[in-house]
N, C-alpha and C positions, 0 to 999 in steps of 0.2 A: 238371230245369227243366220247368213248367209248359209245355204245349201251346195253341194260338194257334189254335182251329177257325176257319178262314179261308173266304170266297168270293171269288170273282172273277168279276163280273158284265160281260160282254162277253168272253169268257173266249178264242175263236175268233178275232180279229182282231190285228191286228199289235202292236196295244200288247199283248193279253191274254195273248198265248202270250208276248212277253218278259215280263211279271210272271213267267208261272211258270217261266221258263228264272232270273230274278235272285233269286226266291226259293230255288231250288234252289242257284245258287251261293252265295248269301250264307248257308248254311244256318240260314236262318227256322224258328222253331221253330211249323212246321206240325203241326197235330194231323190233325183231321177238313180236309176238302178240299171244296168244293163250286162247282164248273163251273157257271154260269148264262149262259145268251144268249137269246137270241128262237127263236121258235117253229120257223123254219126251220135254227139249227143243233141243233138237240134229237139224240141218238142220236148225236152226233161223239164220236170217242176223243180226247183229248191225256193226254199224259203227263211224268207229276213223281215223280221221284226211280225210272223206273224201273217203277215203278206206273202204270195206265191207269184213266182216268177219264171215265167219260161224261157229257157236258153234259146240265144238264136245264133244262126252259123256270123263267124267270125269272118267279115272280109274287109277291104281296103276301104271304105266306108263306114263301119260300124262306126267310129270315134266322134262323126261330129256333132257339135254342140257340146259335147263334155270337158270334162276341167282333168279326172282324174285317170289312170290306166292302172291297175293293176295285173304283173303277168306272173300265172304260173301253167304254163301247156307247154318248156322245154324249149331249147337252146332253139334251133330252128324257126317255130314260129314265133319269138320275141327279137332273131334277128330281121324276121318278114318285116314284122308290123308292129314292133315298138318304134321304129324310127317313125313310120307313118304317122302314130297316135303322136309323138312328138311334135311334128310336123304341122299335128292341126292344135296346139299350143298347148297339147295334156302335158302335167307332171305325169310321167311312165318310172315306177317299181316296178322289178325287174326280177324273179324270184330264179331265173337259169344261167344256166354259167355262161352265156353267149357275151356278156359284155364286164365280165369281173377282170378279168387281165387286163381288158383296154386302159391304157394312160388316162385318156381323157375324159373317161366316164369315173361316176364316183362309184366307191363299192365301200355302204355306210352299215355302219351299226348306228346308233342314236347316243347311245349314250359315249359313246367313242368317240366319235370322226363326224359329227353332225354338221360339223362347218364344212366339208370337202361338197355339200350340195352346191355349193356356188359353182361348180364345173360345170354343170349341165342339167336340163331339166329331165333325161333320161340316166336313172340312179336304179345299180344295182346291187341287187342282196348279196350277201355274203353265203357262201357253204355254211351247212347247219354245223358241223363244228366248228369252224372256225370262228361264228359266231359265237360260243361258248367260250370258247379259251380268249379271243380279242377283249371281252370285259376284265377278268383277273392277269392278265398281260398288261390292259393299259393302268389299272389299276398300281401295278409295277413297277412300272415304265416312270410315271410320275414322280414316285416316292423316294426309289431304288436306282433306277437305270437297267437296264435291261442288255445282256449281251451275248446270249447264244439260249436258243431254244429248244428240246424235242420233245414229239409228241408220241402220246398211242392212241389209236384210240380205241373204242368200243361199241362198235353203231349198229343202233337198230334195225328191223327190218323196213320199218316206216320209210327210212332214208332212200328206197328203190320206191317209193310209192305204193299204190293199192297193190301192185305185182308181187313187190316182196312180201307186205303182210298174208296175200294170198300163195305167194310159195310157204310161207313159214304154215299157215293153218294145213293145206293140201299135205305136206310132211311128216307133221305130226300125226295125222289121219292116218298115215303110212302110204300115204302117195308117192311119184318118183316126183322129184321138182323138175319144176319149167325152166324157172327164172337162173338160177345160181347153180356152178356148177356140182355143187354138192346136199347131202342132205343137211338145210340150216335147223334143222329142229336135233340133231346129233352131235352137231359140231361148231367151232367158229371157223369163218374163214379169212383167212388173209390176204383177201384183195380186194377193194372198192372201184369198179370204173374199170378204165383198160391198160394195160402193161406200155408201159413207157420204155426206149432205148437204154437209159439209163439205171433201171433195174426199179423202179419206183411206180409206182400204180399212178394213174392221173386225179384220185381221189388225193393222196397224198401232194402230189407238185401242187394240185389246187390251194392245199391248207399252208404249204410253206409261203408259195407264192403271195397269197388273200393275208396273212399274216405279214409280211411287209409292205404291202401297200394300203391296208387300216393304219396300221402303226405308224408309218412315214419313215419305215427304217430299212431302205431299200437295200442297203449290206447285213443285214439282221443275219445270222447264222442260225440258221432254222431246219429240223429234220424233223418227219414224219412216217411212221406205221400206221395205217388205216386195216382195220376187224371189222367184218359183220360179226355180230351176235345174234342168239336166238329170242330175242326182247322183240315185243313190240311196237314199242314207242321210248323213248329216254336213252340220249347216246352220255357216253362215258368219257372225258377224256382225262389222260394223267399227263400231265403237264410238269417237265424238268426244264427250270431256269435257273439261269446263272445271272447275278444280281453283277451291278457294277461296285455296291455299298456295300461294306456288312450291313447287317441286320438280327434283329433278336425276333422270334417266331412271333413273340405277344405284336410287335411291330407288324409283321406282316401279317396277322390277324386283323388288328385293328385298321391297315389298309384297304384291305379287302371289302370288310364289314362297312366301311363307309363311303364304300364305291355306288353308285344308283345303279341296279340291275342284278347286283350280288347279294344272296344270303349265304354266313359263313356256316355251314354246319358239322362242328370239328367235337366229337370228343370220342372216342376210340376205344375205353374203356368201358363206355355206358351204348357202343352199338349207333352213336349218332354220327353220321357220317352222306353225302349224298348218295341215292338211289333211283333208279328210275321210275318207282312209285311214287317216291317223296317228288320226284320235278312233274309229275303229270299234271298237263292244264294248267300250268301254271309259266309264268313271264320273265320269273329269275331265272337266274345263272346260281347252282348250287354248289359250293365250294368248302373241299371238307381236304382230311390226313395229310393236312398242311406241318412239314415238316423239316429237317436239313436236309440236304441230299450229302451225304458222308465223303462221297467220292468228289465232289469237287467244290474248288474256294469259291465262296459267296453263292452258293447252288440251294436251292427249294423244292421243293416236291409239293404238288397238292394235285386233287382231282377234280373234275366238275364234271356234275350235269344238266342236263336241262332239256325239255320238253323241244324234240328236233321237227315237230310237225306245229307247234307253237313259236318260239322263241327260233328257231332254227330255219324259221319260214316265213310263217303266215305273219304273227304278232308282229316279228321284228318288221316286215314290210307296212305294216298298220303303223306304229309304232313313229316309223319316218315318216308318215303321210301325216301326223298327227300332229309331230314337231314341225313340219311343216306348213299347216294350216292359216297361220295368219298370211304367207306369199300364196294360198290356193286363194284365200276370200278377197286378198284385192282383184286376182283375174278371173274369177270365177263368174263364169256368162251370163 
């Protein structure tokens, strides 16, 4: 098998080291390997497959000779130099929100929308929830019909990166926090991201927005609540849809359950239900207190979770590079 010379540009922070812990498990046929960050992680070691690797500064050169780009170092440097990596004929994953709204870029989940890669060879992740709730949506969508959405959700501290899991630790210590404007080890708070004209957080228009353009349902009626929680790792989301079908619950059980990327974990009375213990480290989407929703015709209730520094990031970027593979080894140098 053909070898897959790989980068991974933000390579030191909490998404970058799970790419190369999920590359390593999914055994990714990595060739050559090449560590990129900013200038102050220059000279760090990480290590893949056992082998150590020193990061080197990231610039307008780093890409050549390579086939693969993977980015997680933030909206700013993936607008610099994902087009660059592009440029010198790399598939570029995309793991910041710099090109999720563009038309003409994809913004894929795998098991969702894997055909939208035919757009372009720079493909962008989706929001860690939205990622979660787009599997039991399209799972939906297929069966049911799909025609007005809302969301809450419940997200970790992971989702701010190393900052927030270091504000939540610093708080509980009984420190004052950096990062967030309140103490997250006491409370949740109700904003993600920065306050919009419209009275909606930018976390929230991400997940309506990223939610019509997976699905292909650019009039989708869709609303969202974005919560930090005081959790580590495993966002929450509870997810109100209104079907275009009836449906009977065992129906939408068993659609779910046969979706690829979903496990259903519904019993209510026995305490089985999704948690953010039960999704850690792990690649599914957890979906549980699947139920009527009382207040409106053809409406559904359930919740999911799922591992937002895995499935919410890293894995799902792996994930597409994977399903990808056979178009990487015909161009691969």
């Amino acid at each position: 098998m053909r070898k897959i010379d790989t980068c991974i540009v933000g390579a030191t922070g909490l998404v970058g080291q799970m790419m190369l812990k999920v590359l390593e498990e999914y055994d990714f046929p990595v060739g050559r390997l090449k560590l990129l960050a900013s200038k102050r992680s220059v000279g760090k070691k990480c290590l893949f497959k056992d082998e150590e690797y020193t990061v080197e500064e990231l610039t307008k050169t780093s890409f050549e000779g390579y086939d693969l780009a993977l980015f997680s170092a933030g909206a700013g440097i993936s607008q610099e130099f994902a087009p660059i990596a592009k440029e010198r004929g790399l598939l570029v994953i995309d793991n910041s929100s710099a090109w999720r709204e563009d038309p003409t870029i994809p913004l894929i989940v795998p098991e969702v929308n894997l055909i939208d890669h035919e757009m372009d060879r720079l493909i962008a992740n989706p929001n860690c929830s939205t990622i979660q709730a787009v599997l039991p949506l399209k799972a939906l969508q297929q069966t049911f019909g799909i025609s007005r959405v809302n969301y809450s959700t419940y997200q970790a501290v992971s989702g701010s990166g190393q900052k927030g899991m270091e504000d939540l630790w610093a708080t509980r210590n009984g420190q004052a926090p950096t990062l967030y404007p309140y103490d997250i080890s006491q409370t949740v708070i109700p904003e993600i991201d920065v306050a919009l004209e419209n009275g909606y957080t930018k976390e929230e228009q991400k997940m309506m927005n990223e939610t019509r353009k997976i699905l292909h349902l650019p009039d989708l009626p869709v609303s969202a609540t974005c919560v930090r929680v005081p959790i580590e790792v495993g966002h929450g989301v509870s997810i109100a849809v209104q079907l275009e079908e009836p449906f009977s619950i065992d129906a939408i059980q068993q659609c779910l359950q046969d979706f690829p990327g979903i496990q259903v974990v519904d019993d209510l009375p026995t305490h089985r239900y999704p948690t953010s213990v039960l999704a850690k480290r792990y690649d599914d989407v957890f979906v549980g207190r699947i139920r009527r929703d009382m207040a409106v015709e053809n409406g559904v209730l359930l919740y999911t979770v799922a591992d937002n520094v895995r499935k919410g990031a890293a894995a799902n970027a792996v994930q597409i590079a994977t399903a990808l593979l056979p178009q990487l080894m015909e161009v691969a140098k």
